[in-house]
C-alpha positions, 0 to 999 in steps of 0.5 A, a space after each residue: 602475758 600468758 598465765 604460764 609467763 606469769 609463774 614461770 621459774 624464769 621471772 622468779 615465780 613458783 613453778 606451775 607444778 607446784 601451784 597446782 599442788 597447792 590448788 589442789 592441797 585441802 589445807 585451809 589457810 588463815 586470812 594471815 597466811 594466804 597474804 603472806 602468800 600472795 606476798 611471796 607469789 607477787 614480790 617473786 614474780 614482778 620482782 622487775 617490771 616496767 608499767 606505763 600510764 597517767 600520774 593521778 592523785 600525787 601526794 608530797 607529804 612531809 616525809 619527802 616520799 612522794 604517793 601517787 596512782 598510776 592509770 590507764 583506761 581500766 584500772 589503778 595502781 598505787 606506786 610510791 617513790 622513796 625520799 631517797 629518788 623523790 627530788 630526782 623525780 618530783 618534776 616528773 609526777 604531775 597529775 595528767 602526767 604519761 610516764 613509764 615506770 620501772 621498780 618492782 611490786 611490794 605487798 602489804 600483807 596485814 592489809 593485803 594490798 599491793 604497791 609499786 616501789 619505783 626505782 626509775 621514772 621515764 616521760 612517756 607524753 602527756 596524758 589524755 586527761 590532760 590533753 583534754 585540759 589544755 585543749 579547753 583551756 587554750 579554746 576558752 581562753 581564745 574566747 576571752 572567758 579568762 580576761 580579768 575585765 570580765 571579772 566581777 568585783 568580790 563584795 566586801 560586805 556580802 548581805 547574804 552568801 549562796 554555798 554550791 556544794 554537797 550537803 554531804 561534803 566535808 568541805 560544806 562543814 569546814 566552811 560553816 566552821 569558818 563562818 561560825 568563828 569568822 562572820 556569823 551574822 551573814 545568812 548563808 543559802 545552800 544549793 546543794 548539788 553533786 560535786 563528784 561522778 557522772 553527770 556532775 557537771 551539769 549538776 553544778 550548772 544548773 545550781 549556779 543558774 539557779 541561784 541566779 534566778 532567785 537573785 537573794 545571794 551577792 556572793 557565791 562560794 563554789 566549792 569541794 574537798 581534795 581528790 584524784 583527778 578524776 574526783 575533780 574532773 567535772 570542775 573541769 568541764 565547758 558546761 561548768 566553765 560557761 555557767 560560771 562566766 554567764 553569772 550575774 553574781 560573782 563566785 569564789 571558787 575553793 576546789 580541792 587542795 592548793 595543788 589541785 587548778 580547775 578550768 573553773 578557777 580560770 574562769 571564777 571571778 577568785 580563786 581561794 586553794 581550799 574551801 576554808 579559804 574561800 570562805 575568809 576571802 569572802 568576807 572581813 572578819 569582825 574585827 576587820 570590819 569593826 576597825 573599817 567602820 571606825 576607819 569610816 567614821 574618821 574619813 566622815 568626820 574629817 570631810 565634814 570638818 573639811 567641808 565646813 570649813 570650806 562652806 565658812 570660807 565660801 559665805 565669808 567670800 559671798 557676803 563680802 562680794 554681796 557687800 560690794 555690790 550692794 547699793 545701800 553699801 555704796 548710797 552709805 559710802 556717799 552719804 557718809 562722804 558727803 556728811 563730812 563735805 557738808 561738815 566741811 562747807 559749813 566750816 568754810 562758810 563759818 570761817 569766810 563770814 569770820 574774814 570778811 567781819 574781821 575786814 568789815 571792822 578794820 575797814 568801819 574803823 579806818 572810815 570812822 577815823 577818816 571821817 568820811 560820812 559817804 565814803 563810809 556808805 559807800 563802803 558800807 553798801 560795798 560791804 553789804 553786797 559782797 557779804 550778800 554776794 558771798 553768802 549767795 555763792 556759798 549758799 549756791 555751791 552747797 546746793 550744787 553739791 548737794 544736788 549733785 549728790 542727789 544725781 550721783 545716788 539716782 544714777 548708782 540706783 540705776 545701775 544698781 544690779 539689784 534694782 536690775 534684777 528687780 526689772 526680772 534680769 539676772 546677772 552672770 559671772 564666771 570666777 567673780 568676773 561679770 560675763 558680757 560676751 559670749 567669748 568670756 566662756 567655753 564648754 564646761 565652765 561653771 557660771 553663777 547666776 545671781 537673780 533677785 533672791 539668791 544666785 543658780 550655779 551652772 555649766 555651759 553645755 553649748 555656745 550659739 551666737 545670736 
């Protein structure tokens, strides 16, 4: 467009004549009136024009207007929507965003700036900037570098926290406020590095890589305030996305505005929409931490109860297992048993002896009244040997009996299995059941093995047959 084009009288503007009169006027304007000036010579002359190029840095406030800037390679222009055609549009004005607008140019003049008042928004493609973010985007995610199995686990209780950010940043005292309020027993540790303009990108690469060399921080905290597009750009750069995905300490990210999504927030083990966020999702609060502990305290307690109680049940079990094998317990049973034997034999014995008196008298009585001197001899001497024989068979059977328990407490001494593992043998079982063969197992089992001081628990690894 001609300077000619600009002023003609055709596209509203002052006629070129009377601009050179005014050039070449010695009147000295006031800053005031030269605005109002320019006012009337810009709203005059762009009352109705067309611009196209890339939406950047848009705003939703709550008034419903929606601001953005409009640019291209060279320069900016500030362009705003009226709540009035806002809704109509919204889905229109996205960052990266190529879109031709139609509307007219309106001049602040207390300020002397100039906007575009737009009436009309037509899509135009898609911008190069955002070109450039889905064309790393889709490779970087072909590359796994977004899988969720790469991500790191976020700790929840962080010894010490490294901030990647500008020492200068607003968002670096928004972050310590949070800390200060929120967990100030937490050592924080600075990397400061530029986070904005050229050569950014490679400035917060080599702040990652760092603290991963000094390895004193659990958790990073990547972070930076709200800007345009192009403010956050270098959150937007391969070099940056790698660094993040080769860390050995996982990263929070917390980039611009919750609007505002970076390639890194893709590749950051979280994502928090503000630097403020970022800093709560990277710890618990004291009060959340002193109700954790507390929590703890109770999950300990409990399974210490639990524990106990089943270490009661397993003695109680182990010893009446230990009681039943036991010989001792056994030789006791016996001897017991064989007590209230002898008992009885005596009493048998007793009561056989009281018989055979009673019968001895009736039969000495009825010999007396016969008279009969070498019957009652005979008798007599019949008498004498079955008493003499009784009581040899008596007194043989209570020796059978008792040798009989002697054999009986030699043989359980023998196959005691503590007097087999006294030899140096050991005794295996499984679930309680004495294991004999190799086919009473398989692989993983657990066994017991009793020896002669305690017992070794075990888990069959392999089965070889001999």
């Amino acid at each position: 467009m001609s300077r000619h084009d600009l002023f003609s009288t055709e596209r509203g503007g002052y006629p070129l004549e009377s601009r050179e009169k005014r050039h070449l006027s010695d009147a000295v304007y006031s800053v005031t009136a030269l605005n109002f000036a320019i006012r009337d010579l810009l709203e005059g002359a762009f009352f109705y024009c067309q611009v196209e190029g890339e939406v950047s840095n848009a705003a939703y406030p709550g008034s419903g207007h929606i601001y953005f800037n409009l640019k291209d390679e060279g320069g900016m222009l500030k362009s705003v929507i009226w709540r009035s055609q806002a809704e109509r549009y919204r889905s229109l004005i996205t960052n990266g965003q190529k879109i031709k607008l139609t509307g007219k140019v309106s001049v602040y003049a207390p300020r002397g700036e100039y906007q575009l008042i737009v009436s009309r928004v037509e899509e135009a493609g898609v911008g190069d900037l955002y070109l450039q973010f889905l064309a790393l985007k889709n490779r970087l995610a072909e590359e796994g570098l977004f899988d969720t199995h790469y991500k790191q686990i976020i700790p929840k209780h962080p010894r010490k926290i490294g901030i990647i950010t500008s020492r200068s940043a607003a968002a670096l005292q928004d972050v310590l406020q949070v800390f200060s309020s929120h967990r100030p027993d937490i050592p924080l540790k600075l990397y400061a590095t530029n986070v904005q303009g050229r050569g950014a990108e490679h400035d917060i690469a080599n702040a990652i890589e760092r603290a991963n060399r000094e390895n004193i921080c659990d958790l990073l905290l990547l972070i930076r305030g709200g800007g345009s597009i192009e403010d956050l750009w270098c959150f937007n750069e391969e070099v940056v996305a790698r660094a993040i995905f080769a860390s050995k300490i996982p990263i929070i990210t917390g980039v611009g505005h919750e609007t505002d999504i970076t390639i890194a927030d893709f590749v950051a083990d979280l994502r928090a929409p503000t630097p403020s966020m970022a800093a709560k999702y990277s710890s618990q609060s004291r009060d959340e931490l002193y109700q954790y502990l507390s929590e703890v305290e109770s999950r300990l307690m409990k399974m210490m109860r639990d524990k106990l109680r089943t270490l009661e049940k397993e003695i109680d079990h182990l010893s009446y297992r230990l009681y039943l094998k036991d010989p001792k317990s056994r030789l006791s049973q016996n001897r017991e048993q064989l007590i209230r034997l002898k008992a009885g034999l005596g009493r048998a014995i007793h009561y056989q002896l009281e018989q055979l008196q009673a019968r001895y008298s009736v039969i000495n009585d009825r010999l007396k009244r016969i008279s009969l001197n070498d019957q009652i001899a005979r008798h007599q001497d019949r008498l004498q040997m079955m008493s003499d024989r009784m009581e040899r068979a008596l007194r043989k059977k209570y020796q059978e009996r008792e040798q009989a328990f002697v054999n009986t407490v030699e043989k359980l001494t023998l196959l005691s299995p503590l007097n087999t593992l006294l030899r140096g043998y050991s005794m295996t079982t499984k679930e309680g059941q004495l294991v004999k063969s190799i086919t009473d197992v398989k692989i993983c089992d657990q066994l017991e093995i009793e020896v002669t001081d305690g017992t070794i628990d075990v888990a069959v690894v392999s089965i070889h047959s001999s």
